[in-house]
N, C-alpha and C positions, 0 to 999 in steps of 0.2 A: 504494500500500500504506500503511496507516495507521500511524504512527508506535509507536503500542506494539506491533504486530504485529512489527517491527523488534527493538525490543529483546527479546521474547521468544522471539524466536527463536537465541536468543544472540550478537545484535548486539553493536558497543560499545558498553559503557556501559549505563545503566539496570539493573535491581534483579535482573537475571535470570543464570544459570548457563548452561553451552555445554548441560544437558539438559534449560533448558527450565524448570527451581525457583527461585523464590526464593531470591536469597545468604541464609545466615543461617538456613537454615529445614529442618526435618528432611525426608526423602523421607516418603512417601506410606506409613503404617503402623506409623510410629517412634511408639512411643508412649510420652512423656513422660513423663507421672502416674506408669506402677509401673516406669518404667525403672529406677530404684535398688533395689525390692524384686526386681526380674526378677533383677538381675546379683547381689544378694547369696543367692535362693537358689540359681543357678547355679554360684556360689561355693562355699556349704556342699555340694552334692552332689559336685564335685569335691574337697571336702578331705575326706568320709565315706568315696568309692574311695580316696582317698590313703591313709589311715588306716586303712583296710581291709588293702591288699595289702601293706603295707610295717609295718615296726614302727619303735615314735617312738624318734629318739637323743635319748641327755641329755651330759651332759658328764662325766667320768671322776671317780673319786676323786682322783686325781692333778695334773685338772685343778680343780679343787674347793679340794684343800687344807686340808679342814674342820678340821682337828689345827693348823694352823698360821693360821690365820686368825681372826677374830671373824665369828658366824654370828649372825642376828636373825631371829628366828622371831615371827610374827604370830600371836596365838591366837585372832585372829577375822579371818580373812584377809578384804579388801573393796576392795583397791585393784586396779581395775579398770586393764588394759593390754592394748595388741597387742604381741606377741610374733612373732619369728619361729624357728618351729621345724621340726625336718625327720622328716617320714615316711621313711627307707631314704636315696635320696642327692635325693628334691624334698623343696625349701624349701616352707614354708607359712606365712603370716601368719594368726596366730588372735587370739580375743579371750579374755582370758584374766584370773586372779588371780595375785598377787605374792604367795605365800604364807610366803616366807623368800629370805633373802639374804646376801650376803657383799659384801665391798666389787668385788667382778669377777663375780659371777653373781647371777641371780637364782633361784628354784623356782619356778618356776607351775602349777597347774592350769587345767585349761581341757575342756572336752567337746564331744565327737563323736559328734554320732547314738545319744545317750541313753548315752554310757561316759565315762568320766571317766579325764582322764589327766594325768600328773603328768611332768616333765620339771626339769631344772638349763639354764637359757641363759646365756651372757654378759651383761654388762650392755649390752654395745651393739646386744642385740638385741631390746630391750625399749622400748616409748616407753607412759609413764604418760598414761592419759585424765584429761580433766579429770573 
């Protein structure tokens, strides 16, 4: 039997997996090139149902504080951020505007399948894009 026959058949050793692939190498079908466009709009259609069935929470007045704290309001919002925010009781991470702020929360808006929604998070739930 000839030596690469061996290893491909998931011998020891040489370049091959116990099914037979390539280590290192996608199965038969994986396709590369729009894997990242696939999963991101696999993404959005799952955060359109979210947003659909469930209504977005924000954070309270109470929790806010707005009477007792200093508020800073953007009058041309553009700083781009992910956010996580919640549909009913699921979490979702969006892409989103900083539109005002307090030293503990942020405002953002952000849109879902052509509707625009507005929210209060924490600030540690918020991470600024470059």
């Amino acid at each position: 039997m000839p030596h690469h026959w061996h290893q491909r058949s998931g011998g020891v050793g040489g370049p091959w997996n116990a099914l037979g692939r390539r280590k290192g190498h996608p199965a038969l079908g994986t396709n590369r090139r729009y894997a990242t466009a696939v999963d991101a709009r696999m993404n959005e259609r799952a955060l359109e149902v979210t947003a659909r069935d469930a209504p977005l929470q924000s954070l309270t007045p109470d929790e806010l504080r707005l009477d007792e704290v200093p508020l800073t309001v953007d009058p041309k919002p553009r700083r781009k951020v992910k956010a996580w925010v919640r549909f009913g009781e699921t979490p979702v991470r969006v892409d989103a505007v900083a539109a005002r702020w307090t030293p503990s929360a942020v405002g953002i808006t952000f849109t879902v399948d052509g509707r625009e929604h507005r929210c209060w998070v924490w600030v540690g739930a918020v991470d600024e894009l470059p």
